[in-house]
N, C-alpha and C positions, 0 to 999 in steps of 0.2 A: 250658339255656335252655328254658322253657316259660311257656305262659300262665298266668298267677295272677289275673285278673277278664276277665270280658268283660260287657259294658253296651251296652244298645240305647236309644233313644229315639224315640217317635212326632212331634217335633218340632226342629229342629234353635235351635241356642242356649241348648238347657237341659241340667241334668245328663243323664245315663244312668241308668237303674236295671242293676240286676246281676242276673244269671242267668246258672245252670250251664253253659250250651250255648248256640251258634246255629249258624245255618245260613249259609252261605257261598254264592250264587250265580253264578255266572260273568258278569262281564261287568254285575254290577250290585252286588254287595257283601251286608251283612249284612239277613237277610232281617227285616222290620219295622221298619227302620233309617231315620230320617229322610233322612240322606246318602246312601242306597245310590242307586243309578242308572247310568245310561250317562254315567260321565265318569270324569275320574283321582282324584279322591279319594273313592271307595267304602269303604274301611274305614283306621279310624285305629289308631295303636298308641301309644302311650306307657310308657316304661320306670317300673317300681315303683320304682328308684331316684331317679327325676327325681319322684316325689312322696312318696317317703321323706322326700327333701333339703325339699320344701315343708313340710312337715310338722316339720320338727324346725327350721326358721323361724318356727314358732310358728301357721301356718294348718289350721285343722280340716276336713281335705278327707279324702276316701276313694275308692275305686274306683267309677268314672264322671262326677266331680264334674267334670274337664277335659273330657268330651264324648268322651273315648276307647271305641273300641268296644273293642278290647283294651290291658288291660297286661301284661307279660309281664315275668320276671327274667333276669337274667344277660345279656343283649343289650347291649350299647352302638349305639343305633340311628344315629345322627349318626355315626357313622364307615364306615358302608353306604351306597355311593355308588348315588344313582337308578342304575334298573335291576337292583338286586339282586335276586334270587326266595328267597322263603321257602315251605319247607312248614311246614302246621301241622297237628299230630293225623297222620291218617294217609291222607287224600288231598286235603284241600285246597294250593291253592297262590295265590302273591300275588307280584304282582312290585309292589318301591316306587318311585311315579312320583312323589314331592315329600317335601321336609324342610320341617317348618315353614312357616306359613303366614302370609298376613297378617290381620291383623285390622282389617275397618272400622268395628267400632264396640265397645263396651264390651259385651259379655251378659249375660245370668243368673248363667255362671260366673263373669267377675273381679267382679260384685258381689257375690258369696253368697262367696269364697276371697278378695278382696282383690288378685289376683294371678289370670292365666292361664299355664300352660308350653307350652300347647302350640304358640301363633305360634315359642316358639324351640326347643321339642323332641319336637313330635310331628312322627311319619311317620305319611306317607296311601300306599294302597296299590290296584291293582287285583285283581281275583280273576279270575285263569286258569284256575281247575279249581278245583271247589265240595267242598263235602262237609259236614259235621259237624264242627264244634268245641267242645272243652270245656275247663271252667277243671285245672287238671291237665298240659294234652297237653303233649306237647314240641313243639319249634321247629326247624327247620333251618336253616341259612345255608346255600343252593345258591350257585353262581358267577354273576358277573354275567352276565349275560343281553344284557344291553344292542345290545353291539355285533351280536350275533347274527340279529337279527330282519328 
């Protein structure tokens, strides 16, 4: 399990650009990140397989084009129950506070891809503990968290 893009954008509803690294802030998300802030959906994730699958549908999308700060392989993220905590790299940490979301209006992405995945398969996340990320790192599955707090 490890990250394979990560994408930032200075405006929210448009693609992401990609770069090697970002920074992770606690308690607000990916630093230059349109979505980061004080609320639950601070950093997003989307699986490379969930746009493998769009892609071999016949639409010309790439990493960041759904608005994902990170994609990552080998995860099945939709079978991680809110409240899951992941590390990434080697000190940040994220607990997921949402599966999917809703969408109220059409954006730049379903009209540039034809199609959005992530209303039915991105996860949003908070950042408990910052650090450094880069495309490369490995990923943890920690225990749920949830009940704990």
């Amino acid at each position: 399990m490890k990250i394979v893009s990560i994408a930032i954008s200075s405006k929210k509803g448009t693609r992401k650009k990609c770069t090697d690294q970002a920074e992770l802030i606690p308690n607000h998300g990916v630093k230059g990140d349109a979505h980061a802030g004080e609320w639950h959906r601070q950093v997003s994730f989307l699986a490379q397989e969930s746009i493998d699958t769009v892609r071999q549908q016949g639409l010309d999308v790439s990493f960041g084009d759904f608005a994902e700060n990170i994609a990552t392989q080998g995860i099945d993220w939709l079978s991680l129950p809110v409240g899951t905590r992941l590390q990434l790299g080697v000190t940040a940490l994220v607990e997921i506070t949402q599966i999917g979301k809703e969408c109220h209006q059409k954006c730049a992405i379903y009209y540039k891809a034809g199609d959005c995945i992530m209303p039915r398969e991105g996860v949003f996340a908070r950042v408990l503990e910052g650090g450094t990320v880069r495309t490369g790192d490995a990923i943890q599955i920690l225990t749920d968290q949830s009940s704990n707090d």
